[in-house]
N, C-alpha and C positions, 0 to 999 in steps of 0.2 A: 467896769473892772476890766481892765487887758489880761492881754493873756497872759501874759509875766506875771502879774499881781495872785493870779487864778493860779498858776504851777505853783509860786510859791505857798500858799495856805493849800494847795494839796500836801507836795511836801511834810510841809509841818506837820501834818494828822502823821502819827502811827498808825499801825495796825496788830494789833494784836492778835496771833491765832488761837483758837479754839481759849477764849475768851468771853464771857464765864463759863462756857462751858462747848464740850469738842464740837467741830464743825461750823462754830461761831466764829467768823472775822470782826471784832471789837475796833471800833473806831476812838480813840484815844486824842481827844483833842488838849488833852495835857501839855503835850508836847507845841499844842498851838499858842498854849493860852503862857507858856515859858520864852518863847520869842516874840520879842516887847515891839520888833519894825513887822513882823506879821500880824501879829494883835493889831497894830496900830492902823496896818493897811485894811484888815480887815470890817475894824469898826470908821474909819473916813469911809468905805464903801457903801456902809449903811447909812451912815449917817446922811449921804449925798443920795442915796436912793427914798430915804423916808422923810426928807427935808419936807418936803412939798406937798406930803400926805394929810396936814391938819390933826393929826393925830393927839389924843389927849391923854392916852397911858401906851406903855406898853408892859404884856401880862407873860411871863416867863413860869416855863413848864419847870418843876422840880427836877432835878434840881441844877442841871447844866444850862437851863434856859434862866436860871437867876444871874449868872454869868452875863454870858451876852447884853440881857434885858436891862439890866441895870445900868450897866456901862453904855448902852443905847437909849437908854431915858435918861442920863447923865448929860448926855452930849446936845439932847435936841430939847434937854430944859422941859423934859415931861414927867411926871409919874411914874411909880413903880409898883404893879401887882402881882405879888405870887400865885401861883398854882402848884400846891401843893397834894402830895398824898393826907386821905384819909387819916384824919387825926393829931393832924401836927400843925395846925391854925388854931389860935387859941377866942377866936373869939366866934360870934353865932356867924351857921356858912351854910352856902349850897354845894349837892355834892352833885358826882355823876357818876356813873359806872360802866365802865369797857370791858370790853372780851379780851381776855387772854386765849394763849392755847389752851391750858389747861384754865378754865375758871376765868374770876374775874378781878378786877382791880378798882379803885373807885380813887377819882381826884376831888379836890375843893378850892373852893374863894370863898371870902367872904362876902358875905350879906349887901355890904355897903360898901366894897372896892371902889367902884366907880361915880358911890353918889353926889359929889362933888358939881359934877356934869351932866345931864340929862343927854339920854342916848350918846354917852363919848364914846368917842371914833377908838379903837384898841387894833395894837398889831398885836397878834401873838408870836413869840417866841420858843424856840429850842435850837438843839447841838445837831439832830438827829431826826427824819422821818423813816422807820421804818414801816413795819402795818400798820399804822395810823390812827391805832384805838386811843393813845395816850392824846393825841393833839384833835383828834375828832372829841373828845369826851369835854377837852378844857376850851374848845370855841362853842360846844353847847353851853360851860356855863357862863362866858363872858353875856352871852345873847339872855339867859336865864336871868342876869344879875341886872338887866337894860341897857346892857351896851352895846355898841356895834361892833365884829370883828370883824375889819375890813380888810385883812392877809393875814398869812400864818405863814413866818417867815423860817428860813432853815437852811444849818450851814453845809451840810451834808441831806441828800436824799436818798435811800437805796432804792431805786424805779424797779427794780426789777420786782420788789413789793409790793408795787401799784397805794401804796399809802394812800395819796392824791385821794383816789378814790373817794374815800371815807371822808373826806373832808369837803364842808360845801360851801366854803369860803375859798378866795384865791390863794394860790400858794407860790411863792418866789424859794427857790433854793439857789445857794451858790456853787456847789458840788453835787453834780449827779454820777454818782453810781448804778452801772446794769448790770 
């Protein structure tokens, strides 16, 4: 991606203040996903980075990682897996559960996402890494379910949260924030 390509999908992102609540800067990619030549640059940029990965899904975090994921497994002619919050897959699923600040949150897939494939290769997806409980929780259960996550990709990173961290698969983002 040049660097033209890279100002413009910053651009795009709003920001919203004290979003949902004060002292929060809310990254709004609404406003991304409304300009159809930035969309468009954005997903040829992926599409040209994950060509060559062998990839056989890719698994999108709830619910802005459905977004991207799909339109990214649209493109390279692969599958499509949710990761959803607790409770809203309707069929038998593994769960996993993250730290919040306060308390905890817990994600799911299903059971048989991936069984199609034995050990398939998965990118995971989202909009956002912040502290990294949400996307560290959902590449434990792609690994739980027998598949491989072999990146955990991201359109926005905010580093100064060290996310990364928590996550023990590779991580590629196209926006970093400090």
């Amino acid at each position: 991606m040049n660097s033209e390509e890279l100002a413009l999908i910053k651009e795009s992102i709003r920001e919203v203040a004290d979003f949902p609540k004060p002292g929060i800067n809310f990254k709004d990619i609404t406003t991304l996903l409304n300009n159809a030549e930035v969309f468009k640059r954005l997903m040829e940029h992926l599409v040209e980075r994950y060509r060559e990965y062998n990839l056989d899904y890719i698994a999108g975090i709830d619910a802005r990682g459905f977004i991207f994921g799909a339109a990214l497994a649209s493109h390279l002619g692969i599958g499509f897996v949710p990761i959803r919050k607790k409770g809203k897959l309707p069929y038998t699923t593994v769960s996993e559960k993250y730290s919040l600040e306060y308390g905890y949150d817990e994600v799911e897939i299903h059971i048989d996402a991936f069984s199609s494939k034995e050990r398939a290769r998965v990118l995971l997806i989202d909009d956002l890494l912040a502290t990294g409980g949400t996307a560290s929780a959902a590449a434990r259960l792609i690994e739980r379910v027998g598949a491989k996550c072999v990146e955990a990709c991201f359109i926005i990173e905010l580093t100064f949260l060290d996310g990364k961290s928590k996550l023990d698969v590779p991580i590629y983002s196209i926006i970093q924030e400090v």
